[in-house]
C-alpha positions, 0 to 999 in steps of 0.5 A: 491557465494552469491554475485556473483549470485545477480550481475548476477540477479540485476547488479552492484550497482549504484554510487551517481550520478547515482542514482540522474537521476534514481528518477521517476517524479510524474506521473510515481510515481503515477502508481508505488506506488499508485496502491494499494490504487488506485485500492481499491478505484476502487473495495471496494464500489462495494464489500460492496454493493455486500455483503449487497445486499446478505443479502437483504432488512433486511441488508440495514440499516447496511449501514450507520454504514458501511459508518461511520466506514470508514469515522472513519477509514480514519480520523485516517488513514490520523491522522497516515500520518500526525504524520509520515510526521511530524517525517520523514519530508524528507520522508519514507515509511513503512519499513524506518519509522517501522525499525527506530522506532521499529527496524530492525524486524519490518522494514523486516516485514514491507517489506515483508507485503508490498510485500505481499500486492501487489501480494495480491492486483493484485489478488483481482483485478483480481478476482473482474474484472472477477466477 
């Protein structure tokens, strides 16, 4: 029952070769699979200054060890990608790398974070554009 209730909703599945002409090119990728960093690079400068700018003049100074923490913070972000380009060299995301390093749980929780993520993401933007 189960499975005919997925056919009905997703369809049937693809074969080999029908798979190879469904790869997205590199732009169509971009706003598919970037949108989450692309959109928190839109909104997070503003955010910080936002909230600095509520504390006043006595808080600015929290702003260059602010800006140092994200610096440290995207060094080790961009350590991180480098040593996971170098063990999955043909590719994977969080699920494929968090499931074959640490198992299929991790992997389900990998997924659904990511899912959660994005809903998450739509909605702050929509939140810092309207206000």
């Amino acid at each position: 029952m189960l499975a005919e209730l997925k056919r009905l909703v997703v369809g049937q599945p693809l074969s080999t070769e029908q798979q190879q002409h469904e790869r997205l090119n590199k732009v169509t990728a971009l706003a598919v699979f970037s949108s989450d960093a692309l959109s928190s690079v839109a909104y997070a400068t503003e955010a910080i200054l936002a909230a600095l700018l509520l504390g006043g003049l006595g808080a600015g100074w929290l702003s260059l060890p602010i800006a140092g923490g994200i610096v440290m913070l995207l060094m080790v972000v961009g350590f991180s990608y480098r040593q996971t380009i170098r063990a999955f060299p043909t590719g994977g995301g969080a699920y494929i790398v968090s499931r074959q390093s640490l198992g299929d749980t991790a992997g389900l929780v990998a997924a659904a974070s990511l899912l959660i993520d994005y809903v998450l993401t739509v909605a702050v933007s929509i939140c810092a554009g309207v206000a």
